[in-house]
C-alpha positions as CSV (number, residue, x, y, z in Angstrom):
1,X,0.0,0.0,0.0
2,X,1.0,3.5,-0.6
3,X,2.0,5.8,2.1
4,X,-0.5,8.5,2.7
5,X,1.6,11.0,0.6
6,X,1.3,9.2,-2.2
7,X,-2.5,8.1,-2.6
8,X,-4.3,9.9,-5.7
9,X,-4.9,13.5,-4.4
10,X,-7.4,15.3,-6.0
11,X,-6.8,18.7,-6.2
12,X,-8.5,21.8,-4.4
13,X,-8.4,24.1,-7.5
14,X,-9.0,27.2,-5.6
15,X,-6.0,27.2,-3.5
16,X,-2.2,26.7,-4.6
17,X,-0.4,23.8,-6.0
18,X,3.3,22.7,-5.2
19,X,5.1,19.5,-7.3
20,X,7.9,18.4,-4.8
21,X,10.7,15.9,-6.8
22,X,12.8,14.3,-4.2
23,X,13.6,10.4,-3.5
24,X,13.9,11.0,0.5
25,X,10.9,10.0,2.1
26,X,11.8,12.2,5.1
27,X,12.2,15.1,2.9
28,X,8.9,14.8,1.3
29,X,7.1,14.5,4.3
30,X,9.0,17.4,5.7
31,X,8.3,19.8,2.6
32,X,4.5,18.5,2.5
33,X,3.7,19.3,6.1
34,X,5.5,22.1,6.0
35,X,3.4,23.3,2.8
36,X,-0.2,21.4,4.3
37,X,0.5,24.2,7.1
38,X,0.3,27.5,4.8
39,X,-3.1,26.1,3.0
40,X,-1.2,24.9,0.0
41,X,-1.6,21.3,-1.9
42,X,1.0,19.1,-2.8
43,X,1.8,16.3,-5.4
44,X,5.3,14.2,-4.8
45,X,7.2,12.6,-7.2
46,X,10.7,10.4,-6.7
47,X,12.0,10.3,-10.4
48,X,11.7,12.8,-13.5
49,X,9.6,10.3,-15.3
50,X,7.5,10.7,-12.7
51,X,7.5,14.7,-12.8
52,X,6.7,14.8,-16.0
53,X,3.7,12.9,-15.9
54,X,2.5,14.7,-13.6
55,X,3.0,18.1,-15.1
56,X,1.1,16.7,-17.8
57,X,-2.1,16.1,-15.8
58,X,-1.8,18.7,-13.4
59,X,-1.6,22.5,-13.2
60,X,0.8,23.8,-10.4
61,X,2.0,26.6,-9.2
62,X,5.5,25.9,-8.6
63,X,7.4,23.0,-8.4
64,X,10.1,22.2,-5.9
65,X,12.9,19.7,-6.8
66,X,16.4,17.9,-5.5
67,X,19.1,18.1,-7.6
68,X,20.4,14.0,-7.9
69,X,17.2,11.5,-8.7
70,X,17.7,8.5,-9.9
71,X,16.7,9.0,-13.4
72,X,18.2,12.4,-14.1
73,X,19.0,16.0,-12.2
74,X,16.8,18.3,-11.0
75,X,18.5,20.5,-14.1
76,X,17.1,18.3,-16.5
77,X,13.4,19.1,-15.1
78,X,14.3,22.9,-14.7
79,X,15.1,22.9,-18.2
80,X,12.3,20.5,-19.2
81,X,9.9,23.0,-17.3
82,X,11.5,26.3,-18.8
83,X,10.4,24.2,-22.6
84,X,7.0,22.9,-21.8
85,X,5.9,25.2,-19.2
86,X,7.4,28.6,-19.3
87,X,5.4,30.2,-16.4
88,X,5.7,27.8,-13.8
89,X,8.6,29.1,-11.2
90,X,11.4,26.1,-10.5
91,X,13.3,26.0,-7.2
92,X,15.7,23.5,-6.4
93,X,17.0,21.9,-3.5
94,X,20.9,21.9,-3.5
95,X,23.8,19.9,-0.9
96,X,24.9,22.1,1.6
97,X,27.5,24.4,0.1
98,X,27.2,23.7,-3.1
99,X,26.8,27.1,-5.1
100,X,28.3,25.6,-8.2
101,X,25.1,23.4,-8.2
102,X,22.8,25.7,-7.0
103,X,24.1,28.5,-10.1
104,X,24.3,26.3,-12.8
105,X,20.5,25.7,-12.0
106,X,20.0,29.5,-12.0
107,X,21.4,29.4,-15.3
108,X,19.5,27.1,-16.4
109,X,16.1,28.7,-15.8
110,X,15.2,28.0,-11.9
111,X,13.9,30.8,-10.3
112,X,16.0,30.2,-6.7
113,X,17.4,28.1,-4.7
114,X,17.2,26.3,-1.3
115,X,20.1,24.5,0.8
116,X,20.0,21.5,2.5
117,X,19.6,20.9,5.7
118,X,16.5,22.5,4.6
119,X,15.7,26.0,6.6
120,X,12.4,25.7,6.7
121,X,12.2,29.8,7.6
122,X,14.3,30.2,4.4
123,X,11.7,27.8,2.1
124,X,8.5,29.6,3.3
125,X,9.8,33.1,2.2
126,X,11.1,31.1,-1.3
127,X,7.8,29.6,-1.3
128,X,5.8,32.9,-1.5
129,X,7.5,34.9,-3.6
130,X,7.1,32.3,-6.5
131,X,3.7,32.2,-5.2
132,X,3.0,35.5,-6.0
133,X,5.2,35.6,-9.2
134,X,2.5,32.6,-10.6
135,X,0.4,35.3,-9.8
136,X,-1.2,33.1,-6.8
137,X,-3.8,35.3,-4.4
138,X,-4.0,38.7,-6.2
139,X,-4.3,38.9,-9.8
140,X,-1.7,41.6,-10.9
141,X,-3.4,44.2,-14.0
142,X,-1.8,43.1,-17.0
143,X,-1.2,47.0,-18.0
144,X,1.7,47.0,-15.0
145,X,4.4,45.8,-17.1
146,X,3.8,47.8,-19.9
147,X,3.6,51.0,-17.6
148,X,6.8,50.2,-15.5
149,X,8.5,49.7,-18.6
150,X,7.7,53.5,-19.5
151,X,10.8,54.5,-17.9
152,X,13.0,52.8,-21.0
153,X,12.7,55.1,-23.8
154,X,12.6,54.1,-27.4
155,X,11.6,52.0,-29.8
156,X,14.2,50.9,-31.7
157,X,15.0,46.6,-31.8
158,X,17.7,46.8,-29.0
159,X,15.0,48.6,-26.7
160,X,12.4,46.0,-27.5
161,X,15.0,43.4,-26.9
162,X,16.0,44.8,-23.8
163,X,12.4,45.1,-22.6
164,X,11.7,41.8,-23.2
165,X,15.3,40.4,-21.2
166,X,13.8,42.8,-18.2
167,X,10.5,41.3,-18.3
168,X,12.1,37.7,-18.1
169,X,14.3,38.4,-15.7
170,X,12.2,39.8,-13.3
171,X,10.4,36.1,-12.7
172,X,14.0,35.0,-11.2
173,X,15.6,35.4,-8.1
174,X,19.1,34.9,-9.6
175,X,21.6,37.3,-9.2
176,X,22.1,39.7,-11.8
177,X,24.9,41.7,-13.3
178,X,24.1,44.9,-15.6
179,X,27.2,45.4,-17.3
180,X,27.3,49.0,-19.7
181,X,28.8,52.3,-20.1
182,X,27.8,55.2,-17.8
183,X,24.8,57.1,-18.6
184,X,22.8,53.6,-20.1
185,X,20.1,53.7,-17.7
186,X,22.0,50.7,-15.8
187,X,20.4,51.4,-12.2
188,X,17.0,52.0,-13.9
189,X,16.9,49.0,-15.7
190,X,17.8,47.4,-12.2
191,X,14.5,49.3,-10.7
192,X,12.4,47.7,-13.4
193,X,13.7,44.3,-12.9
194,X,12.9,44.8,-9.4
195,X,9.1,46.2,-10.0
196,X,7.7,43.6,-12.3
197,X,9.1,40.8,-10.0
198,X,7.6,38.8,-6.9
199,X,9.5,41.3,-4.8
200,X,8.1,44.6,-6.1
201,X,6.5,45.3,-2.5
202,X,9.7,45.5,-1.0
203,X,11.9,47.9,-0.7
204,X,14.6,48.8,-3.5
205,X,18.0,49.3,-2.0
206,X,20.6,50.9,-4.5
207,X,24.2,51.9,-3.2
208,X,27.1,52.9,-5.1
209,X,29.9,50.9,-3.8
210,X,32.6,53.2,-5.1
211,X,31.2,56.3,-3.3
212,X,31.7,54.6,0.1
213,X,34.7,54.9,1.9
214,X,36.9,51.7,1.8
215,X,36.7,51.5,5.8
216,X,33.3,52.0,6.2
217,X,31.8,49.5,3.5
218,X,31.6,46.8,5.9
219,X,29.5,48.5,8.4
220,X,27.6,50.0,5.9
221,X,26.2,46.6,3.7
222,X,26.4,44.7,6.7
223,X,25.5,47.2,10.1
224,X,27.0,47.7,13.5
225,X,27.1,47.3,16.9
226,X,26.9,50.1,19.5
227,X,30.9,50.6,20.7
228,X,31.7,47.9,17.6
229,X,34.7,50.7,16.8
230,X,35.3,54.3,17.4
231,X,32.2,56.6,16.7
232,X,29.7,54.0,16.7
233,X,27.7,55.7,19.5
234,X,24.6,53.7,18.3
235,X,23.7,50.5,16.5
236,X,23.2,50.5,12.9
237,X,21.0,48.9,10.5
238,X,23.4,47.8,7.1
239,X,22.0,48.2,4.0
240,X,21.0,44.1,3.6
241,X,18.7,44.5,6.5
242,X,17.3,47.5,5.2
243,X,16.3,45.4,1.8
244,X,14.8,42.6,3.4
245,X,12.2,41.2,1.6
246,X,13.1,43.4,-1.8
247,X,16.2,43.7,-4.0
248,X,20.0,45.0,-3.4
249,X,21.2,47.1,-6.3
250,X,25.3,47.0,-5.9
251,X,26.2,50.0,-8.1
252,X,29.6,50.2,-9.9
253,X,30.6,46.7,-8.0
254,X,34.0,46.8,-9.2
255,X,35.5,49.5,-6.6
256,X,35.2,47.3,-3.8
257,X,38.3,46.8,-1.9
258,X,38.8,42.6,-2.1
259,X,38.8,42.1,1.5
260,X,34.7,43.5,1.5
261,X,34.6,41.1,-1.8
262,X,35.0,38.0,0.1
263,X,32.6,38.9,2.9
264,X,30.0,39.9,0.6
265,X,30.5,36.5,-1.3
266,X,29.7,34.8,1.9
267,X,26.8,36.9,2.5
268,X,25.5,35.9,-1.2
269,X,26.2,32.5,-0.6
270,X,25.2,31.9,3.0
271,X,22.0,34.2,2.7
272,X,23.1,35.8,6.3
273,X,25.0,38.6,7.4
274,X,27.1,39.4,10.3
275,X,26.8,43.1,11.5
276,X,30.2,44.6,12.9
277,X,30.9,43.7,16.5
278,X,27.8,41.3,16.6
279,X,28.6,37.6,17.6
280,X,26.5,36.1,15.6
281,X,24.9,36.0,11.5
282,X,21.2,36.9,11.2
283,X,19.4,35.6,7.6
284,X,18.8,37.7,5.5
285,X,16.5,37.4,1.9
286,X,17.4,39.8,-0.6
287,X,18.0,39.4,-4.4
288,X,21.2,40.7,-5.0
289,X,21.6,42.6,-9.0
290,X,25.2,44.3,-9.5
291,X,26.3,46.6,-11.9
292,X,29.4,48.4,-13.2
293,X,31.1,50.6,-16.1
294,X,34.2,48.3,-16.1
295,X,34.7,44.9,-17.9
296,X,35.2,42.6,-14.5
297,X,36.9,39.8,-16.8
298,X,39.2,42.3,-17.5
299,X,38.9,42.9,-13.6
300,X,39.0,39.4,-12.7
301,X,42.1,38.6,-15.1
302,X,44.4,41.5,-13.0
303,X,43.6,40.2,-9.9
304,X,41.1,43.4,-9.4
305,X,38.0,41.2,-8.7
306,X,37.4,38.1,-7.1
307,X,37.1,34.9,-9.9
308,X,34.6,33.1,-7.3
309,X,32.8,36.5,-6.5
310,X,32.1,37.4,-10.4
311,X,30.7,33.7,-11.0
312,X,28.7,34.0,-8.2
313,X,26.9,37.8,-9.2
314,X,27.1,37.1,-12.9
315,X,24.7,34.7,-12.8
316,X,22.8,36.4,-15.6
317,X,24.7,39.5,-17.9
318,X,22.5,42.0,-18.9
319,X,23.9,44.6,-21.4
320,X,22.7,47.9,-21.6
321,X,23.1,49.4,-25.3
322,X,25.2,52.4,-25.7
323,X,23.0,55.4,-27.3
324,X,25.1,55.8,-30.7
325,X,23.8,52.0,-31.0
326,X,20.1,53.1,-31.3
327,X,20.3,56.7,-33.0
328,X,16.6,56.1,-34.4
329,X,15.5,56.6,-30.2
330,X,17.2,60.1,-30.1
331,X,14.3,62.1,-31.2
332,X,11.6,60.3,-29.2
333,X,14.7,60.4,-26.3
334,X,15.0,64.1,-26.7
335,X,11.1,65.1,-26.5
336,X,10.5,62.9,-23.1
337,X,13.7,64.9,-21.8
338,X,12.1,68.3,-22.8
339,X,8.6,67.4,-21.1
340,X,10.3,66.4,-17.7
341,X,12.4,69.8,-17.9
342,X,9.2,71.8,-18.9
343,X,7.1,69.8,-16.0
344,X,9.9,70.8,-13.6
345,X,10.1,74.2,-14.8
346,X,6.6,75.1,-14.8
347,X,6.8,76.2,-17.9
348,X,5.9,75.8,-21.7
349,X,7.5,73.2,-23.2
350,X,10.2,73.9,-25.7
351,X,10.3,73.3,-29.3
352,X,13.1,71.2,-30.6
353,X,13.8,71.8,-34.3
354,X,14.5,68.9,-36.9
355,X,17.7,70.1,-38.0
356,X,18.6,70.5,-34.1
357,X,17.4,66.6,-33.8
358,X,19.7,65.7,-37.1
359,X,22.6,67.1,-35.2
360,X,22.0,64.9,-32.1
361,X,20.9,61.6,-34.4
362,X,24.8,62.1,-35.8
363,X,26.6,62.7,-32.5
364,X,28.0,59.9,-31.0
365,X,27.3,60.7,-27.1
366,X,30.1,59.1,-25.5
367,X,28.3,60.3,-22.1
368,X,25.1,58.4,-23.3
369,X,21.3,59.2,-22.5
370,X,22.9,61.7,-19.5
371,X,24.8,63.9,-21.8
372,X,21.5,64.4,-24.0
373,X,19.9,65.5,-20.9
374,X,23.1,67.9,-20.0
375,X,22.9,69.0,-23.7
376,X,19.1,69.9,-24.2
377,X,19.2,70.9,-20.3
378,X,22.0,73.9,-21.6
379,X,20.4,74.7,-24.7
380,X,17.5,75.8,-22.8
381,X,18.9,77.8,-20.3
382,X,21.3,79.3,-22.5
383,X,18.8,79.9,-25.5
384,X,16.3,82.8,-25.6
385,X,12.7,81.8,-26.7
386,X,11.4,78.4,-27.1
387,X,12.7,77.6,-29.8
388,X,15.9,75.2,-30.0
389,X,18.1,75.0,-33.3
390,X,21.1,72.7,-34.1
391,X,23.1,76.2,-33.3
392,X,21.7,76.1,-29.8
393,X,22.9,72.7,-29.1
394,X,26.4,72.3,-27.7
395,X,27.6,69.1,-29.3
396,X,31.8,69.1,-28.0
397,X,34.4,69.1,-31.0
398,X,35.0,66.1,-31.7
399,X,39.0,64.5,-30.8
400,X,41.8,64.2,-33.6
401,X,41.2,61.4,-35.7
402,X,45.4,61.2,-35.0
403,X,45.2,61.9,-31.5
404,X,42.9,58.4,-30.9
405,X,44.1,54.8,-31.0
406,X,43.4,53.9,-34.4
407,X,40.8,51.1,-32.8
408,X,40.6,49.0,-30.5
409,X,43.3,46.0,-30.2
410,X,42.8,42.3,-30.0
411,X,43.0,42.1,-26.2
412,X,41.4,46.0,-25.8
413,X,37.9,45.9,-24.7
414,X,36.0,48.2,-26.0
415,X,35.0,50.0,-23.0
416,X,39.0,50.6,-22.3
417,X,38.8,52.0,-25.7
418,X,36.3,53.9,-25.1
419,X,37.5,55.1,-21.7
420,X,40.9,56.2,-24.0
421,X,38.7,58.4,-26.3
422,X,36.9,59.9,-23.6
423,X,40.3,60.5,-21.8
424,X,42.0,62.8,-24.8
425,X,38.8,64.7,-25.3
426,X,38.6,65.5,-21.6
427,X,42.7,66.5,-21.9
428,X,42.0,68.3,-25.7
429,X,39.4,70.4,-23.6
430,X,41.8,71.3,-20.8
431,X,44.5,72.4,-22.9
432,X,42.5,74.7,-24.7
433,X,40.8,76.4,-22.2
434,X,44.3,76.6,-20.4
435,X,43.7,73.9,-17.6
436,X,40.5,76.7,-16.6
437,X,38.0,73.3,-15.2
438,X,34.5,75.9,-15.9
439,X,35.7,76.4,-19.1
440,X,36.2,73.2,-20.0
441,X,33.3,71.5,-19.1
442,X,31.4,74.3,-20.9
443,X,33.3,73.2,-24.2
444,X,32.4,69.5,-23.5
445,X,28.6,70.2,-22.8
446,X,28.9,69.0,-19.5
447,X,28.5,70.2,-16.0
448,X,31.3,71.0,-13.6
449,X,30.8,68.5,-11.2
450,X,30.5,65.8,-14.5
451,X,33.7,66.7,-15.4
452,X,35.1,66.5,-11.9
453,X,33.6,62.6,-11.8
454,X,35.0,61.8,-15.1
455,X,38.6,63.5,-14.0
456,X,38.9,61.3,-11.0
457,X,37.4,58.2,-13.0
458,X,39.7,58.7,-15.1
459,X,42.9,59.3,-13.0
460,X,43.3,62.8,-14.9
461,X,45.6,64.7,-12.3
């Protein structure tokens, strides 16, 4: 006879529906009760054969799965499930340890994982965001997507594509990185991620690593203790705690120091933090999405970044497209960009003229979708009437064609390439203008304290 978990259940349509995939009895029985207890139904399985046939005869609403069954992995099912059933959330259950395992899942399609010995604390909080990414309890209004995607402008194939990577990504609770240059939009592309997922009610935490200083990172990802060190006269929540339940945005990751790299790696992998001067690591859930400027193999291969740290954020890459990729958004760019300014203003909005739009379609932008905004942003205040020309605009000269590296080299990235041409005009500007720092930002179409960024980014002494 069958044990009791494995008599023909029929199923209670009107509440949710778990597939569990393990061949340990006591874990089965351990995930069902565990589930029975927050009003959701269950169906088991021991194999992948097994899985399958029940995915063909059932509708669930997430499916939990070991990795090693005796017919296959739990990756063959996550993949099986990503082709056959694209909206059903996978999480898998992984050895203790184990990231390799437990990322190569991630990669494969799983939405997030779960350690064993099994934290049951841990597998309730995994078990209702997927719940609520299936859409479980509160139908969402289809129109959100579409609306949160408002903030990417244009129309052009790489913004469609990009639209669509967002919207997939955002049904995952794998770490990801946004790699691009400055000015893409890289932060709000992590915002959108964040507010079409299962964790859009809580909070989104963004902090730019570089702009911390290096001996106060710890305490400020991770907290403190009252009288942990000098000038701690209180204690302090770190910035994990304060995303608890939502989504970490690590801005330019690259500038941390590599002693905070390994304790953030066991953060990411342990899911727990240990505040400064506390004794013990308290869980945390947060999804973690990185981002940086700089290429981090490039990073990785001079010993900048941690190998083991990179695998671990770089789960999935998502590439922002440069704005001299997609000239064809400029003008639909440039108009959103003049409404905020007018809104913000109180004023009328100005008029951009077609031959002021055919200058910016054939300007390159090193600076990206910012240095638009600093452009049209000048041209107003500088420009009498509401009317703006291509003469109102202040596009910079543009650098030597002998003064650049003639393009880039086998082993040159092309950001370092990049970061070369940005680095001559930035010098062309200062020698003309006699090292005068106002002047020069005024002849690159940028603000003061842009040009101070970019001088220091740029080592330019």
């Amino acid at each position: 006879m069958l044990p009791p978990l494995f008599r023909p259940l029929i199923l209670d349509m009107t509440k949710a529906h778990v597939l569990i995939v393990d061949d340990e009895q006591d874990i089965l029985e351990l995930l069902e009760i565990t589930l029975s207890r927050m009003g959701i139904g269950c169906r088991a399985s021991m194999d992948v054969a097994g899985a399958k046939r029940l995915l063909a005869s059932n509708q669930f609403d997430l499916c939990l799965t070991d990795m090693c069954l005796p017919d296959g992995t739990g990756i063959d099912l996550v993949q099986h499930i990503a082709q056959q059933y694209a909206e059903l959330p996978v999480a898998v259950i992984t050895a203790h340890g184990n990231m390799e395992t437990a990322v190569a899942a991630m990669k494969a399609g799983a939405f997030d994982f779960v350690a064993k010995p099994v934290d049951l604390a841990i597998l309730r909080r995994l078990v209702e965001s997927a719940l609520r990414l299936s859409g479980t309890g509160t139908q969402e209004d289809p129109t959100a997507t579409s609306s949160a995607q408002g903030g990417l402008v244009g129309e052009s194939p790489k913004m469609h594509e990009l639209r669509r990577l967002i919207a997939k990504l955002a049904r995952s609770q794998a770490p990801v990185f946004i790699s691009g240059e400055s000015g893409t939009g890289k932060e709000l592309a992590a915002r959108l991620i964040h507010s079409q997922g299962p964790r859009k009610e809580g909070a989104f935490v963004p902090v730019n690593c570089g702009a911390i200083p290096h001996d106060l990172v710890e305490s400020e990802l991770f907290g403190h203790m009252k009288g942990s060190f000098t000038g701690a006269v209180s204690a302090k929540q770190g910035l994990f705690q304060a995303a608890e339940g939502g989504t970490l945005f690590l801005d330019e990751v690259a500038d941390l120091p590599l002693d905070m790299q390994v304790k953030l790696l066991r953060a990411i992998q342990e899911k727990s933090v240990r505040s400064v001067g506390a004794q013990h690591e308290i869980p945390v859930d947060v999804r973690i999405i990185s981002a940086s400027h700089r290429d981090l193999n490039k990073q990785v291969e001079k010993q900048a970044f941690r190998q083991d740290l990179f695998y671990r954020i770089n789960v999935i890459e998502l590439q922002m497209p440069p704005l001299r990729d997609r000239p064809e958004d400029v003008p639909l760019l440039a108009e959103r960009i003049l409404d905020r300014i007018a809104r913000q203003s109180g004023g009328p909005k100005p008029e951009i003229a077609p031959s002021a739009i055919a200058a910016l379609r054939h300007y390159s932008f090193p600076g990206n979708v910012r240095e638009l905004e600093n452009i049209l942003e000048r041209a107003i205040a500088l420009k009498e009437g509401g009317h703006i020309d291509a003469e109102d605009l202040y596009l910079p000269q543009a650098v030597p064609i002998a003064d650049l590296p003639a393009s880039p080299g086998e082993e040159q990235p092309l950001e370092d390439y990049l970061e070369e041409v940005e680095r001559q005009a930035i010098i062309n500007a200062l020698e003309t203008t006699r090292w005068n720092r106002t002047a020069a930002a005024k002849r690159l179409g940028m603000t003061l304290r842009s040009l101070r960024y970019r001088l220091s980014k740029l080592d330019i002494d």
